[in-house]
PyMOL Python script that loads the backbone (N, CA, C, O; Angstrom):
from pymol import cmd

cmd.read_pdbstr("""\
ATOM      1  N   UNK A   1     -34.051  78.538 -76.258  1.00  0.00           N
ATOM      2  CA  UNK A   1     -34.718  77.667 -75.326  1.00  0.00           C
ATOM      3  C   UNK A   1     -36.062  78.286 -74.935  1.00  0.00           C
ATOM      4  O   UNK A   1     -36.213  79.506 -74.864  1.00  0.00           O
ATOM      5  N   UNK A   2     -37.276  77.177 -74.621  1.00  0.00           N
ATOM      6  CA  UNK A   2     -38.086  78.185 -74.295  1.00  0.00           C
ATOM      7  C   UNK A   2     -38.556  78.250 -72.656  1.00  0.00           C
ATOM      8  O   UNK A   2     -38.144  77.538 -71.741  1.00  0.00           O
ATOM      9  N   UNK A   3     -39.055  78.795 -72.630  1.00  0.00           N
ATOM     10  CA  UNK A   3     -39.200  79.495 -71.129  1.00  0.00           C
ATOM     11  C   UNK A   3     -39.898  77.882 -70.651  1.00  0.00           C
ATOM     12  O   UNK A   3     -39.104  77.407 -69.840  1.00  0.00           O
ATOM     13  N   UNK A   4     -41.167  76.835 -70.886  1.00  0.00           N
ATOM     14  CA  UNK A   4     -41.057  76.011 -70.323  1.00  0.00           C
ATOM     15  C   UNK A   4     -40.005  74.630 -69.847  1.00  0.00           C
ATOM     16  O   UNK A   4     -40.068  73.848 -68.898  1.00  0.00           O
ATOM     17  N   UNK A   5     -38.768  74.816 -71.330  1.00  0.00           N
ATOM     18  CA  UNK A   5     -37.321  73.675 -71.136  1.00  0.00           C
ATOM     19  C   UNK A   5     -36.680  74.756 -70.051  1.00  0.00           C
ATOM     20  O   UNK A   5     -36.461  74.158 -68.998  1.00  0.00           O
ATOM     21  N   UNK A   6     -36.259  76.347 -69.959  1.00  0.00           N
ATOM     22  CA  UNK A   6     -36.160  76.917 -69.181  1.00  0.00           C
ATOM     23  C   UNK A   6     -36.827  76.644 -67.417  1.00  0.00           C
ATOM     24  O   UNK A   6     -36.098  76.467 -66.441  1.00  0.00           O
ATOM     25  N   UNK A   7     -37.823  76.663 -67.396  1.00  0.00           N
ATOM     26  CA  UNK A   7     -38.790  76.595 -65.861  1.00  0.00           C
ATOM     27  C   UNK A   7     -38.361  74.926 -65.504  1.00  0.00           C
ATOM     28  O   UNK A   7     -38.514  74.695 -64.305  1.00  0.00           O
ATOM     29  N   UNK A   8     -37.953  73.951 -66.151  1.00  0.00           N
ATOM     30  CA  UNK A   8     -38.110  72.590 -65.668  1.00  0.00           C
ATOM     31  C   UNK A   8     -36.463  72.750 -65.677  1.00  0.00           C
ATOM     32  O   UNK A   8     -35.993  72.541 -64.558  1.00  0.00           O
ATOM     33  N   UNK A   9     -35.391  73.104 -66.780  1.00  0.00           N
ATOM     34  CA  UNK A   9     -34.327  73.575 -65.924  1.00  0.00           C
ATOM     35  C   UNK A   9     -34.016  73.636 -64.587  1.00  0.00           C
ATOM     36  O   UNK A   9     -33.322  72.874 -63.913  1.00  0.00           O
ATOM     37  N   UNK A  10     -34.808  74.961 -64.184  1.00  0.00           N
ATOM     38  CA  UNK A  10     -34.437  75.452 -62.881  1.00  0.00           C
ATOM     39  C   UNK A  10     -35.165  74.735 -61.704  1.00  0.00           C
ATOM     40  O   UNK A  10     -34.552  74.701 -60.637  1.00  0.00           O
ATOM     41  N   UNK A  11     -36.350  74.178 -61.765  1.00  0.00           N
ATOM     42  CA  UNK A  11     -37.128  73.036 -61.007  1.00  0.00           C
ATOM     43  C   UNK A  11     -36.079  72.357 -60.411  1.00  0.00           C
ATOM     44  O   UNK A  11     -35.717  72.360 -59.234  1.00  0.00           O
ATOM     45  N   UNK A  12     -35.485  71.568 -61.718  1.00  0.00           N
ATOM     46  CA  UNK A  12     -34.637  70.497 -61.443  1.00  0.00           C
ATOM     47  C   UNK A  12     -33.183  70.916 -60.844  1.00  0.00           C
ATOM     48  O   UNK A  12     -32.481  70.031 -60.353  1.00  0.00           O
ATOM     49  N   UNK A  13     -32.735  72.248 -60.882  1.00  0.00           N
ATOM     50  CA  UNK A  13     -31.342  72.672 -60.568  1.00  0.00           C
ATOM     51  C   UNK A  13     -31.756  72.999 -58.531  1.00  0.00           C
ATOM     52  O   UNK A  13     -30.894  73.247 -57.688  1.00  0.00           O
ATOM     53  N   UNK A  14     -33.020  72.901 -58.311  1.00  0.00           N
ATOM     54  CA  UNK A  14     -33.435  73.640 -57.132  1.00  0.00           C
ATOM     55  C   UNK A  14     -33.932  72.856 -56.387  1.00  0.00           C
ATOM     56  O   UNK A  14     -34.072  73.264 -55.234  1.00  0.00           O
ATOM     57  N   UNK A  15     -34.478  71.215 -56.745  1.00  0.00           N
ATOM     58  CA  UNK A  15     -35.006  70.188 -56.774  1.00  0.00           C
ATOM     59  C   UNK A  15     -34.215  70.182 -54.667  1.00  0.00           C
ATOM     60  O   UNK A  15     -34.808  70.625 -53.683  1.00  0.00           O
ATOM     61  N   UNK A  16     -32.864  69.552 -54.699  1.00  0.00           N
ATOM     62  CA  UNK A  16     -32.127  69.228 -53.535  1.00  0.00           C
ATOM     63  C   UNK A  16     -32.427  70.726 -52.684  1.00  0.00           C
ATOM     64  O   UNK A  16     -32.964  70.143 -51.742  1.00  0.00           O
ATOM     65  N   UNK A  17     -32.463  71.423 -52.488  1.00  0.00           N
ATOM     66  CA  UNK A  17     -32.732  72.859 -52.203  1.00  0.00           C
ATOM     67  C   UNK A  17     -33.810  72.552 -51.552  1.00  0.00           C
ATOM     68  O   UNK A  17     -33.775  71.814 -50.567  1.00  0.00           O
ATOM     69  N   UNK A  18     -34.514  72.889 -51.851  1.00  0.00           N
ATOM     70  CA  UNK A  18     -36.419  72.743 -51.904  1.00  0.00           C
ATOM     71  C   UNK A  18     -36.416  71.682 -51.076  1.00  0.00           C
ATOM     72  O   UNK A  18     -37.171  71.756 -50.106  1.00  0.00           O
ATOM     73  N   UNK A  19     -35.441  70.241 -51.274  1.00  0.00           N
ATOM     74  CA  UNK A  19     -36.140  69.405 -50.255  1.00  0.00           C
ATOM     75  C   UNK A  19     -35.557  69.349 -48.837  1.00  0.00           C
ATOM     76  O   UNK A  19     -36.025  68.738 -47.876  1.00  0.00           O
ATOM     77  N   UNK A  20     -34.411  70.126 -48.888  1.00  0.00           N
ATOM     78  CA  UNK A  20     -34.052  70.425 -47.810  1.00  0.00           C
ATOM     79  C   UNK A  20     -34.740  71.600 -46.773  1.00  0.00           C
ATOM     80  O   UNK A  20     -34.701  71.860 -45.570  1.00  0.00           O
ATOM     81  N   UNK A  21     -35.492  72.224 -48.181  1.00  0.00           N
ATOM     82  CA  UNK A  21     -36.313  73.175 -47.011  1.00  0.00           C
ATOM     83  C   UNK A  21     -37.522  72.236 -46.691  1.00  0.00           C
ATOM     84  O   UNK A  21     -38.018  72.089 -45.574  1.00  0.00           O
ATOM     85  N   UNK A  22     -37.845  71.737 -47.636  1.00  0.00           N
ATOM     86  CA  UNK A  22     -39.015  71.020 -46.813  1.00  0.00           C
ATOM     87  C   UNK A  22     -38.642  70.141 -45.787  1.00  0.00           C
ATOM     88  O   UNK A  22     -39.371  70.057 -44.799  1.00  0.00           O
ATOM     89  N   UNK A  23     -37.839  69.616 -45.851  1.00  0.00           N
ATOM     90  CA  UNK A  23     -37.730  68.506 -44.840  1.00  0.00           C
ATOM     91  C   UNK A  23     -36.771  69.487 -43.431  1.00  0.00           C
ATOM     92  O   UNK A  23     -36.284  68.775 -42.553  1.00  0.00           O
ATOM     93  N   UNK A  24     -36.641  70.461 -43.352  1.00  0.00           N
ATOM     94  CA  UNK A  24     -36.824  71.308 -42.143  1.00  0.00           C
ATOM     95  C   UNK A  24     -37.360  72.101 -41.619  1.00  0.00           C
ATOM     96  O   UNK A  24     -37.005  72.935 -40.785  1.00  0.00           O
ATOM     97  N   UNK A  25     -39.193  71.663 -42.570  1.00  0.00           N
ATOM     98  CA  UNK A  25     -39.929  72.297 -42.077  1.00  0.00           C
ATOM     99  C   UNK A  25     -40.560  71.225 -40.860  1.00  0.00           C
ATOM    100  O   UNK A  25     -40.547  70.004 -40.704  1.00  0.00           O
ATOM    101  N   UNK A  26     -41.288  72.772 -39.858  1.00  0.00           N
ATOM    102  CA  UNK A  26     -42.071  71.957 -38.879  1.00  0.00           C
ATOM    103  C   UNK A  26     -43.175  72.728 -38.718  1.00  0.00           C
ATOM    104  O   UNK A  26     -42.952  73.938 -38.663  1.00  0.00           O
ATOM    105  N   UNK A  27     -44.499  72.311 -38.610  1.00  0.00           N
ATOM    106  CA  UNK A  27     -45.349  73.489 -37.636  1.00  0.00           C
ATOM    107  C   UNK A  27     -45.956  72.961 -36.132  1.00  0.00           C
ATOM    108  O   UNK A  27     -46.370  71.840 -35.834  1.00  0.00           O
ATOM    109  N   UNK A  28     -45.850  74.199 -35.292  1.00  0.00           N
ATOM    110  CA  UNK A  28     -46.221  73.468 -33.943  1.00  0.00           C
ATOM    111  C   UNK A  28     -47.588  74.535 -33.432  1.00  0.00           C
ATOM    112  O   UNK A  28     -48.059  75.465 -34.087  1.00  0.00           O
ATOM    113  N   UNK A  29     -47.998  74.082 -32.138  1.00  0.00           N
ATOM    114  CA  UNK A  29     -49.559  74.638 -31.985  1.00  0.00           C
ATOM    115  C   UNK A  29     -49.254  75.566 -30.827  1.00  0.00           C
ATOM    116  O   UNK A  29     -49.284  75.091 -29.692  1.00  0.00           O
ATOM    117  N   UNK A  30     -48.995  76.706 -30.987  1.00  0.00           N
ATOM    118  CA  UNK A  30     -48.965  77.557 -29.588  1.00  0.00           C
ATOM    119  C   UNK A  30     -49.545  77.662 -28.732  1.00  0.00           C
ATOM    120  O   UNK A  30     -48.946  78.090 -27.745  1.00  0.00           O
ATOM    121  N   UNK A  31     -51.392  77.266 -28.549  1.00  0.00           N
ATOM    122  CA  UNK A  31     -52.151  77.156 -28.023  1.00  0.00           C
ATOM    123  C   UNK A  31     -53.216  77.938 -28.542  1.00  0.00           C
ATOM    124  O   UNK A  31     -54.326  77.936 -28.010  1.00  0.00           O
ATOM    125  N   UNK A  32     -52.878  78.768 -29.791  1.00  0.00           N
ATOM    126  CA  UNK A  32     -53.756  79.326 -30.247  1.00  0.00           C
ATOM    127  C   UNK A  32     -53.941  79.354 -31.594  1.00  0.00           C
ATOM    128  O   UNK A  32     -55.127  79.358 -31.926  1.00  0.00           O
ATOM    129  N   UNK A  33     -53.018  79.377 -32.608  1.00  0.00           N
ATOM    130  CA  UNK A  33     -52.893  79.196 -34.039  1.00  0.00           C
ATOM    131  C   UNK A  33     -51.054  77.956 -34.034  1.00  0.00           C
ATOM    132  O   UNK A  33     -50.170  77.765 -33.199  1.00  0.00           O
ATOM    133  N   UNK A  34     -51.330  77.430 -35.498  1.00  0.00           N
ATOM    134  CA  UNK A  34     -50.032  77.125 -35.805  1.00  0.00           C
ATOM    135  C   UNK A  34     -49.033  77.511 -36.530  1.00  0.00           C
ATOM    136  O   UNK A  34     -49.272  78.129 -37.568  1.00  0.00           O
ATOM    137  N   UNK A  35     -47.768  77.246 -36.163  1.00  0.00           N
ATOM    138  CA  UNK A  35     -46.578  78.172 -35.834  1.00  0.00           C
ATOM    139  C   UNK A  35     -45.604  77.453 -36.808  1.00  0.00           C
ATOM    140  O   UNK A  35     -45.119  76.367 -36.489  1.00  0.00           O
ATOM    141  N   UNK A  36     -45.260  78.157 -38.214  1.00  0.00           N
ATOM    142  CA  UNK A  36     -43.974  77.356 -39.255  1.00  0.00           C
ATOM    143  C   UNK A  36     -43.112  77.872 -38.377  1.00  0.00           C
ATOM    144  O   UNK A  36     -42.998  79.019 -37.945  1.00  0.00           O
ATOM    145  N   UNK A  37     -42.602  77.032 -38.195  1.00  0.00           N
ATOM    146  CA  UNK A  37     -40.672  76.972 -38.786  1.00  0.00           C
ATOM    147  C   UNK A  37     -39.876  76.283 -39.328  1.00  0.00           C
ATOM    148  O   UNK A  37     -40.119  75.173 -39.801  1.00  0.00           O
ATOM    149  N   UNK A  38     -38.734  76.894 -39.333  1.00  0.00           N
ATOM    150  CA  UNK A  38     -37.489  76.221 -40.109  1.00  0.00           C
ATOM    151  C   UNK A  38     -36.181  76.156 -39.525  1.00  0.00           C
ATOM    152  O   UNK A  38     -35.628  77.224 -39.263  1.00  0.00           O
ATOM    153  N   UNK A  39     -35.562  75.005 -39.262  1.00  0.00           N
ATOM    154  CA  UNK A  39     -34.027  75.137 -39.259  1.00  0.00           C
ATOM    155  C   UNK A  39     -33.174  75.545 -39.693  1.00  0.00           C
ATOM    156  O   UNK A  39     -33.467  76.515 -40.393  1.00  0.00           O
ATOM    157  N   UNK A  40     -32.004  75.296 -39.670  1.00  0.00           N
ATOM    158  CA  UNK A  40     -30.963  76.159 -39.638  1.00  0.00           C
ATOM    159  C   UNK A  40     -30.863  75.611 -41.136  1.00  0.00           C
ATOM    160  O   UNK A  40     -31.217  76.190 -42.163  1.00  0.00           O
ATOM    161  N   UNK A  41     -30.354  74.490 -41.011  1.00  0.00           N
ATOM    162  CA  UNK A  41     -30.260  73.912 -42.942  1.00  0.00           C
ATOM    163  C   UNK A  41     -31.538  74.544 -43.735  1.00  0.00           C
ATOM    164  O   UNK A  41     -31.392  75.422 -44.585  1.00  0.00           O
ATOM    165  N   UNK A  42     -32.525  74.125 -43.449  1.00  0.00           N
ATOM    166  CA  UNK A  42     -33.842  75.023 -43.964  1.00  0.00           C
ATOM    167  C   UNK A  42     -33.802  75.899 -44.529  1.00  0.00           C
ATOM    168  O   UNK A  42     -34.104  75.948 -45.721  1.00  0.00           O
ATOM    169  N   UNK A  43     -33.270  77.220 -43.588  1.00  0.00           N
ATOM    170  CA  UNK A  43     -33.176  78.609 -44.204  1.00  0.00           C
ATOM    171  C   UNK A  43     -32.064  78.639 -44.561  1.00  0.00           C
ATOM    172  O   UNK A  43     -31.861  79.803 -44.908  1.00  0.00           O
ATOM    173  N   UNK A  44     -30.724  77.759 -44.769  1.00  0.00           N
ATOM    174  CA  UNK A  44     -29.823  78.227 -45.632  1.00  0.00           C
ATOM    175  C   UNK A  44     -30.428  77.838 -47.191  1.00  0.00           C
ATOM    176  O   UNK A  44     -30.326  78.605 -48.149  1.00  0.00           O
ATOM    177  N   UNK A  45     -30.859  76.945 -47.227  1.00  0.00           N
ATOM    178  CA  UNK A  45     -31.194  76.121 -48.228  1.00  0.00           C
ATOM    179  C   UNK A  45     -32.242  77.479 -49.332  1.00  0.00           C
ATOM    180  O   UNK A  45     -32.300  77.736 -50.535  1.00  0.00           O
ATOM    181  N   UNK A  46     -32.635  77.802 -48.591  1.00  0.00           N
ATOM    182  CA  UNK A  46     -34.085  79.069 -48.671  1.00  0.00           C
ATOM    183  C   UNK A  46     -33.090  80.034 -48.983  1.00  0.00           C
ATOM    184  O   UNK A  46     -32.837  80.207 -50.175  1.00  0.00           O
ATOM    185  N   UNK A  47     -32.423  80.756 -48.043  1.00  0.00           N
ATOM    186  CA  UNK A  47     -31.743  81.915 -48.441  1.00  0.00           C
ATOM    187  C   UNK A  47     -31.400  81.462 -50.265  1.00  0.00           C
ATOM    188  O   UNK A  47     -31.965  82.037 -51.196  1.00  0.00           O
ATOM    189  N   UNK A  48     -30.240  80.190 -50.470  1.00  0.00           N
ATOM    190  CA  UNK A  48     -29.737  79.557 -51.796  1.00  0.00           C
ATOM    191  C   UNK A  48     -30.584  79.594 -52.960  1.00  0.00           C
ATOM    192  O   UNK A  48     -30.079  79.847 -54.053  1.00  0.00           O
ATOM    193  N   UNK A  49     -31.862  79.362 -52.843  1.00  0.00           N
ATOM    194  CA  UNK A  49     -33.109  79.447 -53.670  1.00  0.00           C
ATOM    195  C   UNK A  49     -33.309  80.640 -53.970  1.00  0.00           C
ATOM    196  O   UNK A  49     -33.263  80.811 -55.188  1.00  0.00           O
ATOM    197  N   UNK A  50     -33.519  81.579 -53.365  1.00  0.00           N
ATOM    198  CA  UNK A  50     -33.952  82.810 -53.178  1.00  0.00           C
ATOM    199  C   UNK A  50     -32.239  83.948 -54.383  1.00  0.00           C
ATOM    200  O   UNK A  50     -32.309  84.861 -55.206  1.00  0.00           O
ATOM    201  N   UNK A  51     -31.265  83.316 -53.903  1.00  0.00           N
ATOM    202  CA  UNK A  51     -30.092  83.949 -54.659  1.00  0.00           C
ATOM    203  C   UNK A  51     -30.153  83.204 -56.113  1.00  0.00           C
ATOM    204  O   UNK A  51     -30.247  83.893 -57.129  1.00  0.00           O
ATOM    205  N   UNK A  52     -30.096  81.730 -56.189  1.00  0.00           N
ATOM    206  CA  UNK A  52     -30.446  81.375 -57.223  1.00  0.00           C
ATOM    207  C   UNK A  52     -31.322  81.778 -58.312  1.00  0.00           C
ATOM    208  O   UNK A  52     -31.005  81.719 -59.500  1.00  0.00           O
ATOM    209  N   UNK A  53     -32.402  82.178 -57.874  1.00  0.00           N
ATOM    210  CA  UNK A  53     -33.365  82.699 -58.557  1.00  0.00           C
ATOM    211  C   UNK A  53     -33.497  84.493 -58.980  1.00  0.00           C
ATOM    212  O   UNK A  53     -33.911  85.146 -59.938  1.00  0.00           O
ATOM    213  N   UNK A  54     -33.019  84.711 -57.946  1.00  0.00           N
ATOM    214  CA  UNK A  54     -32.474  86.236 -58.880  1.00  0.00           C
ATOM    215  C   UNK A  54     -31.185  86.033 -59.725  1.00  0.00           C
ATOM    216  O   UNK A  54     -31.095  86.865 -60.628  1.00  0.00           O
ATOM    217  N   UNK A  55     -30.278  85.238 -59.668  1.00  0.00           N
ATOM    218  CA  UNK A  55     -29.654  84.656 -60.673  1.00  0.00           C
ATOM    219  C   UNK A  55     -29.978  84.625 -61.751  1.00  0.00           C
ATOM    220  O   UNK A  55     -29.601  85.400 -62.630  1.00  0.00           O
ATOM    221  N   UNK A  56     -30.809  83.631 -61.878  1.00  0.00           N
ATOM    222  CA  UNK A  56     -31.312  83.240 -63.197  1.00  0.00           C
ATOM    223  C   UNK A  56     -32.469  84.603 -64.008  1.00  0.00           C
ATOM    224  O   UNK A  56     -32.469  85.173 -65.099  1.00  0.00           O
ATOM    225  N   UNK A  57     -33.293  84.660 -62.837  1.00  0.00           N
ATOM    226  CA  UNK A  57     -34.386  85.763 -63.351  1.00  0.00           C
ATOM    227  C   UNK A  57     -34.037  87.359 -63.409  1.00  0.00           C
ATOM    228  O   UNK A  57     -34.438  88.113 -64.296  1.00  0.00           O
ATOM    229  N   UNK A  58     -33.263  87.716 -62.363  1.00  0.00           N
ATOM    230  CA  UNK A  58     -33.092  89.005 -62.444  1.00  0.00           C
ATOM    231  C   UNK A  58     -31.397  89.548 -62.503  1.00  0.00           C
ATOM    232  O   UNK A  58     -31.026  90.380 -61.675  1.00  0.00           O
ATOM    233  N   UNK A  59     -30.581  89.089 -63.380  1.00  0.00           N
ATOM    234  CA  UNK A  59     -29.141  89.202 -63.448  1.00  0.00           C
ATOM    235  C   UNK A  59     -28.852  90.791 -63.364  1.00  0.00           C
ATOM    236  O   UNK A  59     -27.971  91.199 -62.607  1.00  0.00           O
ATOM    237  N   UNK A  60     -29.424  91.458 -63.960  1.00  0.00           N
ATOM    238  CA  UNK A  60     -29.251  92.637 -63.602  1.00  0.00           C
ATOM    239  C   UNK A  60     -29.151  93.304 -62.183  1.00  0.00           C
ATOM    240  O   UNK A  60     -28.428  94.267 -61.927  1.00  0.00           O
ATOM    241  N   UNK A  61     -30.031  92.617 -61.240  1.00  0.00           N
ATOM    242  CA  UNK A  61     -29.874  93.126 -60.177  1.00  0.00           C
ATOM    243  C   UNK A  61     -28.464  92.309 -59.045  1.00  0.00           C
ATOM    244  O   UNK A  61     -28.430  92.423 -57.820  1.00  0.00           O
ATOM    245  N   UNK A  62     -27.663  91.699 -59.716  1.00  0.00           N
ATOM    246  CA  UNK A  62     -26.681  91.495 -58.991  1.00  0.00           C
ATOM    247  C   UNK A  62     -25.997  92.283 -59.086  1.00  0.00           C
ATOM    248  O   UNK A  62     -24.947  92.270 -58.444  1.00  0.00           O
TER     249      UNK A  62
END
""", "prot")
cmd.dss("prot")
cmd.show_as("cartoon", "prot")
cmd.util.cbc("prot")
cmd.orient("prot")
């Protein structure tokens, strides 16, 4: 397989992931700069991505 049927693979395996982090993203205005965050689904969703992807990319380090 090559690394681009590979990269659209994992796009698509991460696709629901991703939109769950996006869609618990927010940014708000402290009064001086603006401020990301994320919810609770958000960063699980994020943490999942983040394991996923050393999964796939770095198996050795599990």
């Amino acid at each position: 397989m090559t690394n681009r049927i590979t990269a659209i693979k994992l796009a698509k395996e991460l696709e629901p992931l991703l939109e769950r982090l996006c869609n618990g993203y927010a940014s708000r205005w402290d009064g001086r700069d603006h401020i990301g965050v994320i919810n609770a689904d958000a960063r699980a969703a994020a943490e999942e991505v983040g394991s996923r992807l050393k999964e796939r990319l770095w198996p050795e380090a599990i």
